[in-house]
N, C-alpha and C positions, 0 to 999 in steps of 0.2 A: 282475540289474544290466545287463541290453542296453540300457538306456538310454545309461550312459556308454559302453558295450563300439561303442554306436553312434556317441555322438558323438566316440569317438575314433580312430576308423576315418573318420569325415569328418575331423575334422584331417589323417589321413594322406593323404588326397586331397588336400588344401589345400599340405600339404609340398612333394607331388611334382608339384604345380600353377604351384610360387609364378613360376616363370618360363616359363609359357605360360597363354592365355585359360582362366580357370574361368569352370567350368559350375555355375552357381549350383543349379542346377533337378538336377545330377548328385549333389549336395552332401548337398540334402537328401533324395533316394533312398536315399543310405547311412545315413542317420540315420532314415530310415524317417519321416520327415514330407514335409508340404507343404514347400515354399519358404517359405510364410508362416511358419509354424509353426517351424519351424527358426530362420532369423532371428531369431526372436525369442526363442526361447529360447537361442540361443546367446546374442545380447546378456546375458538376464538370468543366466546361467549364469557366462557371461566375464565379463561389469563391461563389456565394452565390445560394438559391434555388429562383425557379421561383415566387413565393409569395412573397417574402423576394423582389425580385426588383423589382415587381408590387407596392407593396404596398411601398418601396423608390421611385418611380418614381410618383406615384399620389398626396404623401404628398410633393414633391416637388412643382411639379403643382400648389398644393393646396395650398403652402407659398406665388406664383405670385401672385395667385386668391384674394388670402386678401391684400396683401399687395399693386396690382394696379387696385382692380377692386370695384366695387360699392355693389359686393354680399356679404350679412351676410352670419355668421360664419357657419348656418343652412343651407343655398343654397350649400357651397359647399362642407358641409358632404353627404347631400344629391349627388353631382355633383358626388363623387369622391366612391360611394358606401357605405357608412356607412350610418345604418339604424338612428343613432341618434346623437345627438352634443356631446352627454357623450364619448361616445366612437371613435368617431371622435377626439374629445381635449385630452384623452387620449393615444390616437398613434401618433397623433403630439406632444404632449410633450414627448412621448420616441424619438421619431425621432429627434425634434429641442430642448427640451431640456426647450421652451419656450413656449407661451400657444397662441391658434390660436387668444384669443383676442388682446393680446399684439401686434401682428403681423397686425389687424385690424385697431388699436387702433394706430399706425403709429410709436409707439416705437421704440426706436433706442436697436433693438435686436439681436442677430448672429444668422442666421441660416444656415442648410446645403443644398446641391445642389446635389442631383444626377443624374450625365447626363444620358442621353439614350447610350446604350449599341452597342457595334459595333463589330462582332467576325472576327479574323485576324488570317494569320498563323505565329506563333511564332517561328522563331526559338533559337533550344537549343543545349545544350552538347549532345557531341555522345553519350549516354548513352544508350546500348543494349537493346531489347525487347526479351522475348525469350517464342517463340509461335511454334505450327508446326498444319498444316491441316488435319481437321478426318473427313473422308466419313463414316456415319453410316446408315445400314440401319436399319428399324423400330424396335423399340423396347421398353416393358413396366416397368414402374416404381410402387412397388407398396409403401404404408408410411399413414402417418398420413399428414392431411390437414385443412391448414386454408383458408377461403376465406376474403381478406384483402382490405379493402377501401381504396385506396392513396389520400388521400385528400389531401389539399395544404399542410400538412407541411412533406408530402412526405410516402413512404413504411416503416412501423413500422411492421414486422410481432411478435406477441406474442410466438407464437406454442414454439418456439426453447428452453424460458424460462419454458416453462412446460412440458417440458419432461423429465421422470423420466429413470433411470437405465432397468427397467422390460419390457419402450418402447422401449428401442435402444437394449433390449437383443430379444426380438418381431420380430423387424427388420433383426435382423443378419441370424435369423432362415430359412425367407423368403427368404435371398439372394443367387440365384443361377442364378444369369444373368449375361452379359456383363463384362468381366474382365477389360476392359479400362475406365470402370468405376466401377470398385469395391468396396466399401463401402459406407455410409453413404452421400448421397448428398442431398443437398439443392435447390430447382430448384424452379423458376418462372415463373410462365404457365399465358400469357395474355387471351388465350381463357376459356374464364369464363362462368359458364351455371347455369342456375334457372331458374324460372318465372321473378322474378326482379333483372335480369342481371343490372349492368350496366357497362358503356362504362370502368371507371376507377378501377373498381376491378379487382384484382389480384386471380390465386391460387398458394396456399405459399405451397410447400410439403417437409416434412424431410421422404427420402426415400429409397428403394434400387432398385436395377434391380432387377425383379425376373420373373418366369415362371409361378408359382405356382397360383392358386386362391385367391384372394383377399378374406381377411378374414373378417367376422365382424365388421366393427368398424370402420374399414381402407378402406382407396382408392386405387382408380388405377388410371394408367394415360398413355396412349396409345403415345407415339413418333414419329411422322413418318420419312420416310429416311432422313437424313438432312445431311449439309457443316456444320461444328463446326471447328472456329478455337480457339485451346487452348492456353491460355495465363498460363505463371507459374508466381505467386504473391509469391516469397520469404522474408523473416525476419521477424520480429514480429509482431503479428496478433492483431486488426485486420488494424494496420497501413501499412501494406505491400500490404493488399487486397484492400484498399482505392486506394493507390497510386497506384496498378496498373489498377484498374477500370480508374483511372483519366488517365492514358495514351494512356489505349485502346481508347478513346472516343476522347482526346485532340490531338492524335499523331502518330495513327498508323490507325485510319476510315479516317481522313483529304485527304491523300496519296495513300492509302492501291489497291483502285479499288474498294473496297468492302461494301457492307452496312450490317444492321441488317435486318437479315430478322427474319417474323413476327412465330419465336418456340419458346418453353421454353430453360430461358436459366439456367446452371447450374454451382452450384459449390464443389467442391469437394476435402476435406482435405487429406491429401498426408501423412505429420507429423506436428509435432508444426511449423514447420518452414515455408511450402512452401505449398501450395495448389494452385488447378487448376481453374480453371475460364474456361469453356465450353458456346462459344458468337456464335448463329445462326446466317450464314450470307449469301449472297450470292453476285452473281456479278452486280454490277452499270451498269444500262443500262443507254448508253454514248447517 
């Protein structure tokens, strides 16, 4: 169980953080993933994303802080990370509903509570997973690329929205690689490169396997031998690939033996109905 044994050891960083800058990029060191990775699995694990209970669990805090402490309204924006009381009074009144002086000010007001977070194994209905393991050795992808910031409100890649007809006919031309993964995938590559790398950027690629030289315009993206276990995300899209990202991460890593190890990982449309989820992983050293 180091799965949760980890992510609740990041919790407890998050605790003793809640009133000074986190390090997001420290976060996911103790959980033993990327930043990317993290993120998102916490989301699918918690119901909500990692920003989203940072900032419910500080304005909580921050309801005690006025309501049993002697610090103005300005001390514990300042306390709780907000550069100003404007914007501080404005995220407590979406949180509480009520305004931080009311809550100062010793009014008899309702506010909310949310507790610190605690991950367990759940159990649920025998409901099948239906996956099989692929030893692949090296091999290149070549497509169009974006390099994507995750910031707190998580991976938004653009690229997929701007691709026109003339790119994905580009693409097919190029394609003469890998038949187990045969057409058009979608992959995300943590190992990111510039001058001004940094920790939490992503490379987003709509791509294919191919052989051929990378053309003008377009990238490449080198693979090397990897364990890929394939998940099949059946029924309609893209609610079938949500839920089964949520599984992978909430119900089949918990048990499995296995972790995420640090490749790109990929996805890959089959028909309307069912597409493939391609997770680098290897084995948990016990």
């Amino acid at each position: 169980m180091d799965l949760l044994e980890n992510m609740n050891a990041a919790v407890d960083y998050i605790e003793n953080h809640l009133d000074q800058e986190i390090n997001y990029g420290e976060i996911a060191k103790i959980a033993c993933f990327s930043e990317h990775h993290f993120k998102r699995m916490f989301s699918f694990i918690a119901g909500i994303s990692l920003a989203d209970y940072v900032r419910r669990r500080r304005l909580t805090l921050a309801a005690f802080d006025l309501k049993e402490g002697d610090m103005r309204v300005i001390d514990v924006a300042i306390k709780y990370g907000y550069n100003s009381p404007d914007s501080f009074s404005r995220a407590f009144q979406t949180l509480h509903e009520v305004t931080p002086s009311s809550v100062k000010n010793n009014e008899v007001v309702p506010l909310k509570a949310y507790p610190r977070m605690t991950f367990q194994i759940a159990i649920k209905g025998d409901v099948k997973m239906n996956y099989k393991f692929v030893e692949k050795e090296s091999f290149k992808v070549v497509g169009f690329k974006e390099l994507v910031n995750t910031d707190e409100e998580g991976f938004n890649p653009k690229l997929w929205s701007t691709m026109e007809e003339d790119d994905y006919n580009k693409l097919h031309e190029l394609e003469d690689g890998d038949t187990d993964l045969k057409g058009i995938l979608n992959i995300t590559a943590n190992a990111c490169h510039g001058e001004e790398k940094k920790d939490e950027d992503l490379e987003y690629y709509i791509a294919v396997t191919s052989t051929k030289n990378c053309p003008e315009g377009l990238s490449e993206l080198n693979i090397p031998k990897q364990t890929w276990v394939v998940f099949d995300a059946v029924g309609k899209m893209p609610e079938a690939l949500t839920t089964t990202w949520e599984r992978v991460y909430t119900e089949w890593f918990p048990t499995s033996g296995y972790e995420l190890d640090e490749a790109p990982e990929i996805v890959k449309g089959v028909d309307d109905t069912k597409t493939e989820i391609w997770v680098p992983v290897k084995k948990r050293n016990n």
